[in-house]
N, C-alpha and C positions, 0 to 999 in steps of 0.2 A: 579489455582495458585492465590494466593493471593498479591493485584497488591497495596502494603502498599508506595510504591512511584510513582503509578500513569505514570508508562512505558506504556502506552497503546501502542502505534507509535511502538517505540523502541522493546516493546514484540512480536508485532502482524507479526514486520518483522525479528524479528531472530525466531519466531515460522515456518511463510513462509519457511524460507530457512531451517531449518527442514524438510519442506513438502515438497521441494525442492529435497530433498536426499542428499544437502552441507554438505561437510564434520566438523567433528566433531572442527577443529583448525579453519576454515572459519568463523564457525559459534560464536566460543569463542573470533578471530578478532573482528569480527562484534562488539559484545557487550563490549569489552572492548576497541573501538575507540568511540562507540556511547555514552558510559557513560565516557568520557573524557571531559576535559574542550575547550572551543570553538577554543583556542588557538592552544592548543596539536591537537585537530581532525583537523585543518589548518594545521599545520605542519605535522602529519601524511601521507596525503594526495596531499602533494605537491602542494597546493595553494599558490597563494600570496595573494588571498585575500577570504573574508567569503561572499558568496553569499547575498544579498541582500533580497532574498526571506528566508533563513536562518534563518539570523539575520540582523535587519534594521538599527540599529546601533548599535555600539562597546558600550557595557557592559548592553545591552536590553537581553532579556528573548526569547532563541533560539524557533524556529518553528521545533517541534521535526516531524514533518512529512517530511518538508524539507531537516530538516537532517540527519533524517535515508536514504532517498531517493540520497544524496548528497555522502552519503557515498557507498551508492550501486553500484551509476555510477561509481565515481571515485574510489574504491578500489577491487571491486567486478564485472565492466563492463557490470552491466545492463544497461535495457535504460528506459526511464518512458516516459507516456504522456505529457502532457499540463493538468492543472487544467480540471478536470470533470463540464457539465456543471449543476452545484446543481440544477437548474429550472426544470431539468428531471425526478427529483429525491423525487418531493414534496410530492407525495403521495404514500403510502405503494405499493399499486396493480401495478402500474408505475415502483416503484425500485426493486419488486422484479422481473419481465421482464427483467429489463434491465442488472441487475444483474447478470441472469440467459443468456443472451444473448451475453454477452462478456466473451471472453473462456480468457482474460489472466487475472491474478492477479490484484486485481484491492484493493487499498488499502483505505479508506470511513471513516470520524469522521461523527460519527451518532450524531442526536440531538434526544432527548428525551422531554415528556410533562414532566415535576415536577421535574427534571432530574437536580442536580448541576454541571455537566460539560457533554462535549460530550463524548463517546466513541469511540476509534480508533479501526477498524480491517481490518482481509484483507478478503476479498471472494474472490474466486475462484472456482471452477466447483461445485458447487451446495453446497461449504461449506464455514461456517466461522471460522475465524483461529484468536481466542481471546487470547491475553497474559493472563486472567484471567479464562480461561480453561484448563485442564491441556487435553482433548483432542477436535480435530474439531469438529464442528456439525452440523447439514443439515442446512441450507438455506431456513426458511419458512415465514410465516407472521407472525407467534407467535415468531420466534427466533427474528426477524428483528424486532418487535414491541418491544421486551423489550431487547433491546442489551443493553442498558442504566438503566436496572434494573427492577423487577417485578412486581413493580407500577408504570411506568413509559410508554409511548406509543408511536410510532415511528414520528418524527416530521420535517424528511427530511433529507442534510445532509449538511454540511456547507465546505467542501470540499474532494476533492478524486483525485486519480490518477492511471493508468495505471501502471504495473509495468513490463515487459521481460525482464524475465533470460537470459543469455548470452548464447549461444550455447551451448558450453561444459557443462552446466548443463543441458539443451534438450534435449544433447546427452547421460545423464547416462543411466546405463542399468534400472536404476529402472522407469525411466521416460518413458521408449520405448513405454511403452500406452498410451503415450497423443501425438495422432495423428495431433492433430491441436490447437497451441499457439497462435492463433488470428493472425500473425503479417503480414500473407497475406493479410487479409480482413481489417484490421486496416489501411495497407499502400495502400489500393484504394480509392481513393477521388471520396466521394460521397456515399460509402458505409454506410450501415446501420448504423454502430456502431461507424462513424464520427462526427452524428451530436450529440452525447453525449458527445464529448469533444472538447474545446476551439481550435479554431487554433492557429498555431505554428509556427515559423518559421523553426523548423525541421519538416517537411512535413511527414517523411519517418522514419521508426525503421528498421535501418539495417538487415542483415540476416545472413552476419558473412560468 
């Protein structure tokens, strides 16, 4: 798909909830609260106010990661991590482990060498899920070295987050193969896949 306004954020997570199995009106919510103005998506969502990580101040230039993410929690009932910690992340052989090693949704703006902006997508179980794909594709050092374009080389990532579906979407039928959404091993302190993300003062990802 051809990404002429630069939804990378925005694409990567209504493609998600595609792969999701979200139904067809969820997912056309989704995109028509995400492409509103910062106002409307406050009022939509029943805020008094526009998160700080969002938007830093009233009439600044939104954090479309944050607010696809903001929209997930509050309209859709996911729950997301704490900032990823980028320093894990530095080098290709590194991120593709780690990558590889957390089973839930995990959504990553890539930097690139020669690269005029980052790239947003989402990985998950061994694929990535690009609004400028019209389908997913494995997870390798070659995808991950040029997510950012085919002259371009992989150069870290400058931030990411965790993302878990709410149960009822766990629970569709089409999902009943994925035996294990991370949120066990995520919610044990000290676990493997702890010291890749920042602490929090939500300790714990519900289980619903």
């Amino acid at each position: 798909m051809k990404n002429t306004t630069k939804l990378c954020a925005e694409g990567a997570i209504g493609n998600l909830m595609n792969v999701l199995h979200c139904n067809e009106i969820e997912v056309n919510q989704f995109w028509s609260i995400v492409q509103s103005p910062i106002h409307l998506i406050q009022t939509t969502l029943g805020e008094s106010l526009v998160p700080k990580a969002v938007q830093k101040k009233l009439g600044s230039k939104c954090d479309s990661i944050q607010k696809s993410l903001w929209i997930l929690r509050k309209k859709f009932k996911f729950n997301t991590t704490s900032l990823l910690r980028i320093e894990c992340f530095k080098n290709l052989k590194n991120a593709i482990e780690i990558l590889t090693e957390i089973k839930f949704p995990l959504i990553i703006s890539v930097m690139g060498t020669h690269a005029c902006y980052h790239h947003v997508v989402v990985v998950w179980r061994g694929m990535i899920i690009d609004y400028e794909s019209e389908y997913t594709f494995s997870l390798t050092n070659d995808s991950l070295r040029q997510i950012c374009g085919v002259n371009t080389s992989y150069a870290g990532i400058s931030c990411g987050y965790g993302i878990f579906p709410p149960k009822n979407i766990q629970n569709f039928m089409e999902n009943f193969s994925i035996e294990d959404w991370g949120i066990n091993e995520y919610n044990i302190k000290g676990s493997s896949i702890r010291k890749y993300v920042l602490p929090t003062e939500q300790e714990l990802i519900p289980e619903y």
